[in-house]
C-alpha positions as CSV (number, residue, x, y, z in Angstrom):
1,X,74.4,103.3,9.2
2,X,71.1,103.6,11.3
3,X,70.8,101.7,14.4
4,X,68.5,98.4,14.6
5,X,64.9,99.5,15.6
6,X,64.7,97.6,19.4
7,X,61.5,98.7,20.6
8,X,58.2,100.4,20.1
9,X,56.3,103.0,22.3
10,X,52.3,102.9,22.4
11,X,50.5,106.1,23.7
12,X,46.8,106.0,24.6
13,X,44.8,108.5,26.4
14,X,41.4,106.8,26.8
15,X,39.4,103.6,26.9
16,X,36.2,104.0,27.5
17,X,32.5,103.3,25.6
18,X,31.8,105.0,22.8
19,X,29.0,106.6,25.2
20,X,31.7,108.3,27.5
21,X,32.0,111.7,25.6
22,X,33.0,114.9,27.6
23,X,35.2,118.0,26.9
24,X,38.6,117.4,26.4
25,X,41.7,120.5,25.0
26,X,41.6,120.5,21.4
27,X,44.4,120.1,19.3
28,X,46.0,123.4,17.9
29,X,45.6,121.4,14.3
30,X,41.7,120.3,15.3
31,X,39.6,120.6,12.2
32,X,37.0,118.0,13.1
33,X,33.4,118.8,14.5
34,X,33.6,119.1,18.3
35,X,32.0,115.3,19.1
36,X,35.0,113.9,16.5
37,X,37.8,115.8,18.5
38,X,36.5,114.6,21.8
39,X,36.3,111.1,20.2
40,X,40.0,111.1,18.6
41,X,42.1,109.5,21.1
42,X,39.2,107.7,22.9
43,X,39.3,104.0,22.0
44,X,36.6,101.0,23.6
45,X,37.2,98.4,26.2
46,X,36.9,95.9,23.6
47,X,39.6,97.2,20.9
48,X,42.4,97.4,24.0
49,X,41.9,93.8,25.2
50,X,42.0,92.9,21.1
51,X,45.5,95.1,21.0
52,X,46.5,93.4,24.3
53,X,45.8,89.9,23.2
54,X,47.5,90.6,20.1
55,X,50.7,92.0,21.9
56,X,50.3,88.6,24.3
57,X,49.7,85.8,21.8
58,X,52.2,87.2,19.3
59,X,55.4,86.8,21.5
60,X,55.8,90.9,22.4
61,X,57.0,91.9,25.0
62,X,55.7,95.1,26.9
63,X,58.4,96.3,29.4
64,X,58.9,99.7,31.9
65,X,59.5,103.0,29.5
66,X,62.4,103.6,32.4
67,X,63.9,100.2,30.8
68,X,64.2,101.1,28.1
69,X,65.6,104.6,28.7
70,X,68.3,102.6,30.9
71,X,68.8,100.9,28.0
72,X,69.3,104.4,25.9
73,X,71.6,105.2,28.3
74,X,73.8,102.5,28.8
75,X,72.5,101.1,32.0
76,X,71.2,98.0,30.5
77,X,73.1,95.8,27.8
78,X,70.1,94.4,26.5
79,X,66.6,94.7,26.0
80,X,63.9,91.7,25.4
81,X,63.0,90.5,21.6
82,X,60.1,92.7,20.4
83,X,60.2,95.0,23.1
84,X,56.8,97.4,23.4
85,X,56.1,100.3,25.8
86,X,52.9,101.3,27.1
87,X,52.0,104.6,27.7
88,X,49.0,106.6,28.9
89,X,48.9,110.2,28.8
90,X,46.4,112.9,30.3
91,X,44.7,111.9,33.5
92,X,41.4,110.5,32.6
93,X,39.5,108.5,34.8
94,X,39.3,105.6,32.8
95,X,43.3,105.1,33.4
96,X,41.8,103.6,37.0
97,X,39.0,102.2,36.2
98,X,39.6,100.5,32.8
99,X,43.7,100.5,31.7
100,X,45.2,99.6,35.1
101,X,43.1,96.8,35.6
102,X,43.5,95.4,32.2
103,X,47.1,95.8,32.6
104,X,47.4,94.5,35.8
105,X,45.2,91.2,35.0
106,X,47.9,90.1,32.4
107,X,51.0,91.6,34.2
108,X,51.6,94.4,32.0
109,X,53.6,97.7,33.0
110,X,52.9,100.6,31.8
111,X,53.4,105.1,32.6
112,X,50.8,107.5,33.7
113,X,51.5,110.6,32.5
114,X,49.2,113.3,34.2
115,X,49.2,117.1,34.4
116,X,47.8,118.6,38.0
117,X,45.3,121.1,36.5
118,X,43.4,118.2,35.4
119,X,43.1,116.0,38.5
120,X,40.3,116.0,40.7
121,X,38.2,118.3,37.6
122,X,34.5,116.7,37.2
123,X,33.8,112.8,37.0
124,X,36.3,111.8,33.9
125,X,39.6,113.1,35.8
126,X,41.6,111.2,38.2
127,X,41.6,112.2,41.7
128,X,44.9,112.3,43.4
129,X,44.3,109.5,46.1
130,X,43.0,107.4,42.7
131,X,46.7,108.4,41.2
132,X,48.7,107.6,44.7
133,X,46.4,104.1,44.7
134,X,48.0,103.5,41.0
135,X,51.4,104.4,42.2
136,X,51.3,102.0,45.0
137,X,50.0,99.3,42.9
138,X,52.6,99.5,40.6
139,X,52.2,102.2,37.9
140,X,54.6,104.5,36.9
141,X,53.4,107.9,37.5
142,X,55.1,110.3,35.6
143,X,54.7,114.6,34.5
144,X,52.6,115.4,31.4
145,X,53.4,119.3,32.7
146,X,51.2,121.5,35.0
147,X,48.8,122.6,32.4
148,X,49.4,120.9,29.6
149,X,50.2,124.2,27.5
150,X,52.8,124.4,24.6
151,X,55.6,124.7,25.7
152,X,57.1,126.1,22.7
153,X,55.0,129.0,22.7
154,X,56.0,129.2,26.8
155,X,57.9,132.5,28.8
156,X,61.1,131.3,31.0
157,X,59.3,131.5,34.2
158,X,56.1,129.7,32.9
159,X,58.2,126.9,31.4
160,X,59.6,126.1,34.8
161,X,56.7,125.9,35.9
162,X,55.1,123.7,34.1
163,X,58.5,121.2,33.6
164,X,60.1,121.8,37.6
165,X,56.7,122.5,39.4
166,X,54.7,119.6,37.6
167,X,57.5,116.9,38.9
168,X,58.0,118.3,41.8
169,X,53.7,117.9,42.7
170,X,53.8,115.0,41.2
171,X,56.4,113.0,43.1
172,X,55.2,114.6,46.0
173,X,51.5,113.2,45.7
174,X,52.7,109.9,44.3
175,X,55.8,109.0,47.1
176,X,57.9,108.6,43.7
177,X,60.8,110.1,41.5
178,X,59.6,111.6,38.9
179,X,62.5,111.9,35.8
180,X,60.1,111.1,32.7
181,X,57.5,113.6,30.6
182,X,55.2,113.7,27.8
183,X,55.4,117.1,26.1
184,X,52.1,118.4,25.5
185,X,50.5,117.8,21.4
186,X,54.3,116.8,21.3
187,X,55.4,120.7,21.5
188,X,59.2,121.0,21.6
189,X,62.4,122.3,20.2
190,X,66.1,121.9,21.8
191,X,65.5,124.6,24.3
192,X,62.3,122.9,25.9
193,X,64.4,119.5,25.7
194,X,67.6,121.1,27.8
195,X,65.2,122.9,30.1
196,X,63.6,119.6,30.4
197,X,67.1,118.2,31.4
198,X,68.1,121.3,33.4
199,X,64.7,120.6,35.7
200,X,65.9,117.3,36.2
201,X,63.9,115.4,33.4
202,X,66.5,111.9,31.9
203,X,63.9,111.3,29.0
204,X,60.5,112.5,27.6
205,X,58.4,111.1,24.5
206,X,56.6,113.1,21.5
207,X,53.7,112.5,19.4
208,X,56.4,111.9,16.4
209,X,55.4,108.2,14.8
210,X,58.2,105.7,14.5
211,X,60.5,103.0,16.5
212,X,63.2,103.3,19.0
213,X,66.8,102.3,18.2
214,X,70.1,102.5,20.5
215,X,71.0,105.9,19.5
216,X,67.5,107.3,19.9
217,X,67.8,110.6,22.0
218,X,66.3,110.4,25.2
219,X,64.9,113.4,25.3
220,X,62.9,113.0,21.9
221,X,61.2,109.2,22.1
222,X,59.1,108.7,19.2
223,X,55.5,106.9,20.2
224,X,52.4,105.4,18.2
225,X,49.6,107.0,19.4
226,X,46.3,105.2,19.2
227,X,43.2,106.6,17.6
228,X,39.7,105.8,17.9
229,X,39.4,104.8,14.4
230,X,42.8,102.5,15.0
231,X,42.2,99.0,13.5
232,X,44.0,96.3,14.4
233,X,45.5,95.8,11.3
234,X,47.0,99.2,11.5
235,X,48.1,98.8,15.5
236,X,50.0,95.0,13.8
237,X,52.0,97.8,11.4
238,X,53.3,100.0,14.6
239,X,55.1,97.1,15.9
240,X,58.2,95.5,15.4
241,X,58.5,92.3,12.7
C-alpha cells in the first residue's frame, strides 16, 4: 500500500518581466524557437505573488526542503497539514532581486540552488556577495553542480567534480553546510544518486512531476516545476487537496 502524499515541492528558476530575455542552456529535449526556450521557465512578478497568495489564503503551508528531508529520514514525526516546498534553481539574478524579497515580505522559506560557472557571468547571474547576502538573510543556499552538465553522461573524475567541488565552493562562499542538490534537466541514475551520497549529499530533487510521501527516497524528490505558460488553475492541481 502506497504511503499518504504529505507534501509538495515547487521548482522555479525565474521571475522576471516578460521583457527580461537573455541566453540561458537549452534543454537536451529543446524543440522550441530560441526566444520560447529562453522564455520556458521564466514566469512574471505578477503570476508569483498570484501563486503566493494562493498558497497563503488557502491554508498551505510552505516549510524548509531540509524539513522535510528530516522528516524522510526520521528526524521529524510530523510534518504541517499541506505542506509545500519552495525551490529555486539556477542562479539568476532575479532570485535577489524579485524571489527573496517576495518570500521574505510574507515569511516564506525557500532553497537556492546555484551552480558556480554561472555566478558573477553578465547582469542576469548572481554575484557571490549577492548569494552570501541571501545566505545571511535566511535562504538556504544549496549545489545545483559546478557546471550544470549531465551528469549521466559524466567521467568518474568530472562527476566529483561537479557533485564534491560544487558543495564544497558553495559552503565555502555561503558560511553554510551544504548536503542538498538539484541534478541538472533532472539527469540521474543510481550511480549519480550514491556518488551523490558518497560526496556527502543526504537528499537531492529531479524534474520528475509528483508528491512526496514518507517513503519517498531522498535522494530522488519529485518537484513541480513552473512554466511560463503555468496558469493558476494548473499550479491549484500541483498541490495537495
Amino acid at each position: 500500500m502506497l504511503a499518504a502524499p504529505v507534501a509538495t515541492i515547487l521548482c522555479y528558476h525565474e521571475v522576471d518581466p516578460e521583457t527580461a530575455v537573455h541566453a540561458t542552456i537549452p534543454r537536451r529535449s529543446a524543440t522550441g524557437e530560441e526566444k520560447s526556450e529562453m522564455r520556458r521557465y521564466t514566469v512574471t512578478p505578477e503570476t508569483f505573488e498570484a501563486q503566493l497568495d494562493y498558497l497563503q489564503q488557502n491554508d498551505y503551508c510552505v516549510i524548509a526542503l531540509a524539513d522535510l528531508v528530516d522528516f524522510l529520514e526520521g528526524r521529524r514525526d510530523a510534518l504541517p497539514p499541506r505542506a509545500v516546498v519552495i525551490t529555486v534553481d539556477d542562479g539568476w539574478a532575479c532570485a535577489y532581486t524579485n524571489i527573496a524579497p517576495a518570500l521574505r515580505r510574507r515569511g516564506l522559506p525557500f532553497t537556492l540552488f546555484v551552480y558556480p560557472k554561472i555566478v558573477g557571468r553578465g547582469s542576469h547571474a548572481l554575484s557571490w556577495p549577492q548569494i552570501a547576502e541571501l545566505a545571511r538573510s535566511g535562504a538556504d543556499v544549496e549545489s545545483h553542480t559546478f557546471t550544470h552538465s549531465f551528469l549521466t553522461q559524466t567521467d568518474p573524475q568530472f562527476l566529483q567534480h561537479e557533485l564534491e567541488d560544487s558543495r564544497l565552493e558553495v559552503a565555502r562562499r555561503t558560511g553554510q553546510p551544504v548536503t542538498l542538490l538539484s541534478y541538472p534537466y533532472g539527469d540521474t541514475n543510481a550511480a549519480v544518486a550514491a556518488d551523490a551520497v558518497r560526496f556527502g549529499y543526504r537528499a537531492a530533487v529531479t524534474t520528475e512531476r509528483g508528491p512526496i510521501s514518507r517513503d519517498t527516497a531522498p535522494m530522488h524528490l519529485k518537484r513541480y516545476l513552473i512554466h511560463n505558460d503555468t496558469t493558476l488553475e494548473e499550479f491549484k492541481t500541483f498541490l495537495l487537496p
